[in-house]
C-alpha positions as CSV (number, residue, x, y, z in Angstrom):
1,X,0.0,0.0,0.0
2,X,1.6,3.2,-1.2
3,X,2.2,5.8,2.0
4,X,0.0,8.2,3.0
5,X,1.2,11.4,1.2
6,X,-0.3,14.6,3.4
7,X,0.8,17.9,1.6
8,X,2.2,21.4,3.1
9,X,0.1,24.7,3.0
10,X,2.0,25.3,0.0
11,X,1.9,21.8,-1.5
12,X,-1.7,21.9,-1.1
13,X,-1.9,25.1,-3.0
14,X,-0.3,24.1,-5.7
15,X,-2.2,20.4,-5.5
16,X,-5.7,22.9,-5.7
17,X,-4.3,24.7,-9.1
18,X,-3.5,21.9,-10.8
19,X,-6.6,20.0,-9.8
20,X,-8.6,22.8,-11.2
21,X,-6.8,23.7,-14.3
22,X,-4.9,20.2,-15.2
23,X,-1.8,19.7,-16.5
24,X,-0.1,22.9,-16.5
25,X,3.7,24.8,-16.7
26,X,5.5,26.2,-13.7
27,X,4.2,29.8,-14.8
28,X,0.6,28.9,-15.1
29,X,0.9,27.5,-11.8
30,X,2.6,30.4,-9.9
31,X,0.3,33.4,-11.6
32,X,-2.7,31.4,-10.4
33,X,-0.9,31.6,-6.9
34,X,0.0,35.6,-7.5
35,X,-4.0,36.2,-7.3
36,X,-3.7,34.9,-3.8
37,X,-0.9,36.3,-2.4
38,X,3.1,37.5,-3.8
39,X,4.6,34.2,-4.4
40,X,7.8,34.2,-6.9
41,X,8.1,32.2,-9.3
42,X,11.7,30.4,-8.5
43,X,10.3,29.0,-5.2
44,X,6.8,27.7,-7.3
45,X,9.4,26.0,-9.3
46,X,11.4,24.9,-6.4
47,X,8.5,23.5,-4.1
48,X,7.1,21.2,-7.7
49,X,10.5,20.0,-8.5
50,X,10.5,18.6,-4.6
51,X,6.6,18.0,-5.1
52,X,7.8,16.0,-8.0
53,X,10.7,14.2,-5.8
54,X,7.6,12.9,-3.3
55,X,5.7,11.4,-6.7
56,X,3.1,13.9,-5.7
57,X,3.7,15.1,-9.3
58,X,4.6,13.7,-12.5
59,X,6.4,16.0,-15.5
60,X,6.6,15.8,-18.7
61,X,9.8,17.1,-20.4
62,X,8.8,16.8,-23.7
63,X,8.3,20.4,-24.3
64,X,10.4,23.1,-23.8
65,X,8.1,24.3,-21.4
66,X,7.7,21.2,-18.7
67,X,4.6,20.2,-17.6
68,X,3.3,19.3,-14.7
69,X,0.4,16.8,-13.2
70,X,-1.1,16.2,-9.8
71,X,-0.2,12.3,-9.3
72,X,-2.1,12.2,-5.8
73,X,-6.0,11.9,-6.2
74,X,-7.9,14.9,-5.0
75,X,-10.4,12.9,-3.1
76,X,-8.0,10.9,-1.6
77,X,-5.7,13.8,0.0
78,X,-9.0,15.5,0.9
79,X,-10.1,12.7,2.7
80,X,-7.1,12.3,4.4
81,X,-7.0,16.0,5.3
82,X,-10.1,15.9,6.8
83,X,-10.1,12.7,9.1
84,X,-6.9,14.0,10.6
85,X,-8.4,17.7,10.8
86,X,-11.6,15.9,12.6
87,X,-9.2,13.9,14.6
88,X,-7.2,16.8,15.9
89,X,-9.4,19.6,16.7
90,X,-12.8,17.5,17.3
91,X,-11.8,14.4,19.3
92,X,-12.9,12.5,15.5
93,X,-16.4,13.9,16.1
94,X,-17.6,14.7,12.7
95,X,-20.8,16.3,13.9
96,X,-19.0,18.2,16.1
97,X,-17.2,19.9,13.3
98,X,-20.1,20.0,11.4
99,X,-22.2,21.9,13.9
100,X,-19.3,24.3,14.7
101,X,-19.5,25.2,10.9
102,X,-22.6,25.5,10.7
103,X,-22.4,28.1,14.0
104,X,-19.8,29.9,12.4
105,X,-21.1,30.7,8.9
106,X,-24.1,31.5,7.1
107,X,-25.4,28.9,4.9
108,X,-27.1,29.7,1.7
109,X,-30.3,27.9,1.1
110,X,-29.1,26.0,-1.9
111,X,-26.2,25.1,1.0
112,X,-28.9,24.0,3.5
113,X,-30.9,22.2,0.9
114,X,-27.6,20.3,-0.3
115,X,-26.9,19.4,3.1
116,X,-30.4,18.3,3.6
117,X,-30.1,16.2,0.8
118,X,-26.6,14.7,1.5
119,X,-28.4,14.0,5.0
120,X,-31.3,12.3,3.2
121,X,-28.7,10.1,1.2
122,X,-26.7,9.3,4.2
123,X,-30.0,7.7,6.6
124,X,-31.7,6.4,3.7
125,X,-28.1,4.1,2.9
126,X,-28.1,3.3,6.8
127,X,-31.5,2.1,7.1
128,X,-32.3,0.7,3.4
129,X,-36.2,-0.6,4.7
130,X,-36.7,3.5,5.9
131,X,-39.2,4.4,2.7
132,X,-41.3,7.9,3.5
């Protein structure tokens, strides 16, 4: 079983760009990151070419222009953010986490009615004869 890859702040950042936008180039990568906050581009490069060390990422050096793919799963790395997030600050209590979210933002109601329906899913999977 391959080890449990869990990415830096800036790891992650990067992981989030290329998730969105695909494959992409060092510069692609690092302007999307200048619309966040001054990042140069040197230490983009620097933290993908280690990224790419961890098999994190994958490049292709076919071009002149090398580019670069997320090799972790985005689910995956989410998942494994998130049980050690819930883990850490909430004792592994997911409804505790979800009811201190709740309590600390405003949820649209297309928000509540996803969350409604993710509930929905969720008992009606538990308790398969439950039929309303």
């Amino acid at each position: 079983m391959p080890k449990k890859i869990k990415p830096t702040d800036a790891e992650l950042e990067i992981l989030q760009v290329l998730w969105t936008y695909g494959p992409s180039t060092v510069r692609f990568v690092n302007e999307k990151l200048k619309s966040g906050r001054d990042v140069g581009y040197t230490t983009t490069l620097k933290v993908m070419q280690i990224m790419t060390e961890k098999n994190m990422l994958s490049r292709d050096k076919n071009s002149r222009t090398h580019i670069y793919e997320a090799i972790v799963e985005e689910k995956e790395t989410k998942n494994l953010l998130i049980d050690k997030f819930i883990s850490t600050l909430f004792n592994g209590s997911t409804s505790g986490m979800v009811l201190q979210a709740l309590g600390n933002k405003k949820c649209s109601a297309e928000e509540l009615n996803k969350i409604r329906s993710l509930i929905d899913n969720i008992e009606s999977s538990q308790n398969p004869d439950h039929n309303e």
